[in-house]
N, C-alpha and C positions, 0 to 999 in steps of 0.2 A: 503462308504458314502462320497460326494465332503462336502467341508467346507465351510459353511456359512457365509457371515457377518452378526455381530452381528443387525444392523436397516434392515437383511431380515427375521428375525425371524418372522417377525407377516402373511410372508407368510406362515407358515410352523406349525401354529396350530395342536397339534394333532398328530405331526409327530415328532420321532427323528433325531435329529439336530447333527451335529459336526460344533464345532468351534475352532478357535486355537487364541492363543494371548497369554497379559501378566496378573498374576495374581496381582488382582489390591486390594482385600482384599477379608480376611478370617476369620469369626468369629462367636462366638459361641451363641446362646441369647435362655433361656431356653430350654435347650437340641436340638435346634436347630439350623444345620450349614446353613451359608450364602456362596456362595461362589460367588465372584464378580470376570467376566474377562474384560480383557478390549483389543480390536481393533485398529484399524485403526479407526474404525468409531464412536463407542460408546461401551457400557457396556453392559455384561447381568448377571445377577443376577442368580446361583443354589444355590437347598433347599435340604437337606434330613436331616433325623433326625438320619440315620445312618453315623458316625462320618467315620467308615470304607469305606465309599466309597470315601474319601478322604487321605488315608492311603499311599498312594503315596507320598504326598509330606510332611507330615513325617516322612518316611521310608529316605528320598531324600535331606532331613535338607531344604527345601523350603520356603523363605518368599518371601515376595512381591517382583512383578517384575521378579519371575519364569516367562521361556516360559511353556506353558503346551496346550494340546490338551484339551477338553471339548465336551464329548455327554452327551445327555439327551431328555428328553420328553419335548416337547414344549408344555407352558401351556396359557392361560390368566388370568391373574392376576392381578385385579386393583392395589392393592398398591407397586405390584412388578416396578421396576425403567423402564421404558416403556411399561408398561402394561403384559410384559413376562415375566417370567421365566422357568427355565428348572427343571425337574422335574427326580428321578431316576439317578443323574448324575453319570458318569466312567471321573476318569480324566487319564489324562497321562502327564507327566515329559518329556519335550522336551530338557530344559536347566535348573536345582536346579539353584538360586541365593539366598545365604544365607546375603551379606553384604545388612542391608537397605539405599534405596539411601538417598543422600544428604539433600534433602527436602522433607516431607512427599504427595505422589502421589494420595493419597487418599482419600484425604481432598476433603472435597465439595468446598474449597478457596482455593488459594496459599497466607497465609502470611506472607512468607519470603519477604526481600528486594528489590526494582529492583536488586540491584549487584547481591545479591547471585543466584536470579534468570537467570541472562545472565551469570554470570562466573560458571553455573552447567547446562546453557540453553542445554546442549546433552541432558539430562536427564526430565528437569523441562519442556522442550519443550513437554512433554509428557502428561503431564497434561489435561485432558480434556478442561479446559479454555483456555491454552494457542493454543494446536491446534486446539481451536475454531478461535482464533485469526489468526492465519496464514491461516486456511480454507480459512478464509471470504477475506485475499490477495491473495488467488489465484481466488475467485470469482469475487472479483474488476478486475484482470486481464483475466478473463475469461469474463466479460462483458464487457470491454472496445475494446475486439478484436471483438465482435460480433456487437457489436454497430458500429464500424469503418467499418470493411468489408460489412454490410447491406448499407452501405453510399458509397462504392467502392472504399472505401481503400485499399489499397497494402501493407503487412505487410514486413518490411525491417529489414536488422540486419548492423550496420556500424560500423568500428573502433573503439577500447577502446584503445588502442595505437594510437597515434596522432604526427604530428611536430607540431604543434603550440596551443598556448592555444585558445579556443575557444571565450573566453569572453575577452581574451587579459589583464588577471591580474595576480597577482604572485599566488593566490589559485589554484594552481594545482600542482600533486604530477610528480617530476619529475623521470626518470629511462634511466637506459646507455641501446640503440638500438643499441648493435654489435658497437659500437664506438662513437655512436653518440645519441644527444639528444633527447628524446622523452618525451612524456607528458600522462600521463591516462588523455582519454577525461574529459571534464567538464558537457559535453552535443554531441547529434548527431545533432545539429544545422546547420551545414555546411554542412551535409549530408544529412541532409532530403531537406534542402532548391534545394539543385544540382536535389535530387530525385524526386522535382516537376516537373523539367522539363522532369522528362523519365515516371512518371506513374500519373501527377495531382494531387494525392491523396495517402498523406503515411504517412503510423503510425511504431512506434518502442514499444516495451518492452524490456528494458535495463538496466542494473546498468549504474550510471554514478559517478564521485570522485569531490568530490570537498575539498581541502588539506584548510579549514576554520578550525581558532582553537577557535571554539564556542565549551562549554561543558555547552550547555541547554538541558533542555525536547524536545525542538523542531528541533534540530539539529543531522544527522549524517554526514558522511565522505563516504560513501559508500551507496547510495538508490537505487530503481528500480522508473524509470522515464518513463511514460506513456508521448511518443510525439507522434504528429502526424500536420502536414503541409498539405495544401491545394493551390490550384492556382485557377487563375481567380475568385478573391472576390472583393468586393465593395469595405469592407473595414475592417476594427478588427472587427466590429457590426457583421460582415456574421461570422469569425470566434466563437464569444462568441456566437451563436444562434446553430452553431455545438458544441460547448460544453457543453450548456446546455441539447442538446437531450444525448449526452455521456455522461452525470453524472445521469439523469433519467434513461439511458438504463443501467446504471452499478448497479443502487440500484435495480431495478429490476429484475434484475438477482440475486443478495443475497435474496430479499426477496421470490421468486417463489422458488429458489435451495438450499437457503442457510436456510431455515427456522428454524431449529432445533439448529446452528450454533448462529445463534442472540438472541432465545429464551434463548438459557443456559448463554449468557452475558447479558441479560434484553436487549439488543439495543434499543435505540429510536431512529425508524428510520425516517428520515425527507423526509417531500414531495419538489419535485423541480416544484416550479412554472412553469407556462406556458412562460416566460416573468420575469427572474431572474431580481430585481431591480438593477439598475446602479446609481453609481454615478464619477463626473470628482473628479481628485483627490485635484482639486484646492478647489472646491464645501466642499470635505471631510474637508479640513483643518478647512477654516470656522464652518465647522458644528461642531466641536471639540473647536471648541474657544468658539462658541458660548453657548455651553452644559456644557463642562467641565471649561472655561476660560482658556484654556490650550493653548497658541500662540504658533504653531509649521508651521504659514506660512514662506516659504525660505527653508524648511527643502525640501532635495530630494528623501527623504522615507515618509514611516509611520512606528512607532514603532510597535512592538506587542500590546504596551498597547492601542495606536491609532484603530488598527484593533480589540483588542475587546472592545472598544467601538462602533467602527461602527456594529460589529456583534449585537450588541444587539439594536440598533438602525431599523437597517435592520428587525431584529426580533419583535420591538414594530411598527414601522411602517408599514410592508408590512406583518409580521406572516413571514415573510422568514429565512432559517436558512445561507441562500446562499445571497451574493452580491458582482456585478461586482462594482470593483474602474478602473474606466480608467483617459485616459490619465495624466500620469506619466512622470514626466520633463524628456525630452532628455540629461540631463548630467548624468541620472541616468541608463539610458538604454544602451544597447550597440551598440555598432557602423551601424550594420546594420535595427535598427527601424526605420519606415515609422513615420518620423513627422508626426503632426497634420496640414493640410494645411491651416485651418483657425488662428491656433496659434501656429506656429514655438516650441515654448522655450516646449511645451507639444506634447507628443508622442502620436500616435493612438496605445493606448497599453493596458494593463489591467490586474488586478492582482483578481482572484475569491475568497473570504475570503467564507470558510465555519465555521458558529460557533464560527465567531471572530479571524481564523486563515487561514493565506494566505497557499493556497491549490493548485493553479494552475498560471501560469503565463504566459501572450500570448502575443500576438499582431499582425500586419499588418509590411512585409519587405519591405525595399526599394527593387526593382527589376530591375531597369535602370542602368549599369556598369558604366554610368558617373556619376550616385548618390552616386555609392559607391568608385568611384575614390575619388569625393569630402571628404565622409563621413570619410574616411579613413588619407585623409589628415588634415582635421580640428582634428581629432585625434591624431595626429601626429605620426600613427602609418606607417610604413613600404610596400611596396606592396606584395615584396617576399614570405613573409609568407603565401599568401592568392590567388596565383598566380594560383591554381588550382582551390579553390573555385571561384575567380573573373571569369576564362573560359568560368561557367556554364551561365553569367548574360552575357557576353562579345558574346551569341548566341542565345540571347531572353529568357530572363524569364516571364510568366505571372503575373500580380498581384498576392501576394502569403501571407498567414500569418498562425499562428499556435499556439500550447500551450503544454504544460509538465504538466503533471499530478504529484505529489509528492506521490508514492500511499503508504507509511506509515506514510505519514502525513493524508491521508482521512482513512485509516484504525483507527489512533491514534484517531481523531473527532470522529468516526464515532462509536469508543466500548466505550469511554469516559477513555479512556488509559491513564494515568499520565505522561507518556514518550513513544517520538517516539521510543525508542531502542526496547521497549518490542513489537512492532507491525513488527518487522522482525526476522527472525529466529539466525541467529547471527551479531551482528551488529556491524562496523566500525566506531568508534569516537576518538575522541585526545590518549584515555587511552589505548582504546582493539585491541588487534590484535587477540587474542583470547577466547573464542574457534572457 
């Protein structure tokens, strides 16, 4: 008999099943045993009221988190936990595990702490909520590459080892290359930009470092960064009108795949406009004085607290949970943004706040090698270091511009997570290096 997943069972009505997994609980409730396994995929629930057909595990001192094999009669049964349970079950003992883990697996919640939950995450990762949570990151990356590729994207893979910092700041982690110094990238920015000229249109799925010694909910040291670069656009407007169909194509795919996934974390999942509202970010400031009284014109950010109040702005005015802030002062951008040609001191750039939290970050590149001669020198930075990326512009670049997706910050939004750390499976920040 081949072994089933536990969500194919409802094929298999009628018919004896074998399944294998962990045991996820056991217990007794008026002379009748329950016995719960649990998947890769989900749970299934055996009944018998004979106590000996469970005698295996203990004979075998088994508690929770046993491996064990599992036949039985597939049955339907409304109040069973998916409508099935097995019926007549024979177990088998693959691996006894007597010590109970760290944090109870069993529980319909996890209420232990974020720590304890990441400093036991081998374990806790197991939890049906929590590998809901990671599901649903690999579904955002499973949508983001279908969405890119339908638009004729080129999926690329480029340097985590680096000579130079990408952003040209000290947040980045350094390490000895055989003698000599190197950098864990910051971003594949210099990479994808060079890759416009060999394919047009190129997206990456990557970790990327950035050596920031922020210990918020919204900050790690190690993320997966959803970029992707385009040429021959008008202008950032053409790039954020490709972003919007990729954030539409990404929820769509959890909602269509992922359905069972979101249902067991309640998700509310948001609709993306036709035409995600925009505003300039000079615009923004004003609108924060004028709301809150809060003067933060001069300022060459927005705070957290600035972005959710624009979040709920965006939300009472348009019903959006999405809004573009553009153009962003160019003392804040990095060296290669495409000014604003009607107004110098502001970048054709833009930052996507979902739910009040900055989630994506783009804009339009300069692409002329004497723009970036210039650019480079009002910066007073160096050529050397750039001497290979400069090559690619130094033999015709197209009009080019792009954006980085943050996907455990749209994970964190998107399950209503308290900290990005718990929306990746082990996560990089000032404290952890482990597990």
């Amino acid at each position: 008999m081949e072994r089933i997943r536990t969500i194919e069972a409802q094929q298999h009505v009628g018919q004896r099943v074998r399944l294998q997994g962990w045991l996820h609980s056991l217990r007794q409730l008026g002379g009748i045993t329950f016995l719960v396994l649990r998947d890769g995929w989900g749970t299934m629930q055996a009944v018998s009221e004979d106590m000996s057909a469970f005698s295996a595990l203990n004979e075998q001192g088994c508690g929770v988190e046993s491996l064990i094999t599992l036949e039985g009669l597939a049955v339907s049964e409304v109040q069973a936990p998916g409508g099935i349970e097995l019926h007549q079950p024979i177990v088998q003992v693959i691996t006894p595990i007597s010590e109970p883990p760290p944090v109870a697996l069993n529980k319909r919640k996890l209420s232990a702490q974020a720590t304890t939950l990441l400093d036991h995450a081998v374990v806790t990762n197991r939890h049906p909520t929590r590998r809901a949570v990671l599901r649903l990151a690999s579904g955002v990356m499973q949508g983001y590459r279908t969405a890119l590729q339908a638009k004729h994207f080129t999926e690329i893979q480029t340097p985590k080892i680096v000579a130079s910092a990408t952003e040209s700041g000290a947040n980045v982690f350094k390490l000895d290359y055989f003698g000599r110094p190197a950098y864990l990238a910051q971003s594949p920015q210099f990479y994808k930009q060079i890759m416009v000229g060999v394919f047009e249109r190129v997206f990456e799925v990557g970790p990327v470092f950035r050596a920031e010694p922020h210990d918020t909910t919204r900050h790690i040291n190690e993320y997966v960064s959803l970029d992707a670069e385009m040429g021959f656009i008008e202008d950032h407007f053409t790039v954020m009108a490709v972003l919007r169909d990729v954030i539409d194509a990404i929820l769509t795919t959890l909602r269509t795949q992922y359905a069972a996934d979101l249902a067991l974390l309640q998700v509310q999942m948001p609709t993306v406009p036709e035409r995600i509202p925009h505003i300039h970010f000079a615009d923004a400031q004003e609108l924060i004085l004028r709301e809150h009284g809060l003067d933060v014109r001069g300022e060459p950010d927005l705070s957290p607290q600035d972005e959710r109040w624009l979040g709920e702005w965006a939300k009472r005015e348009f019903g959006s949970d999405f809004l573009f802030v553009t153009g962003y002062p160019m003392r804040k951008r990095p060296f290669y943004t495409h000014p604003d040609p009607q107004r110098p001191a502001y970048s054709n750039s833009f930052d996507l706040l979902f739910r009040g939290v900055e989630l994506v970050t783009g804009g339009q590149r300069l692409h002329r090698y004497d723009d970036y001669l210039a650019a480079l020198a009002a910066a007073k930075l160096p050529l050397e270091p750039f001497e290979s990326y400069l090559e690619a512009f130094k033999y015709g670049m197209p009009p080019h511009g792009g954006f980085a997706i943050g996907s455990e910050r749209l994970v964190m939004q998107l399950t209503g997570l308290s900290n990005v750390k718990l929306a990746t499976t082990f996560p990089r920040d000032i404290q952890r290096l482990t597990p």
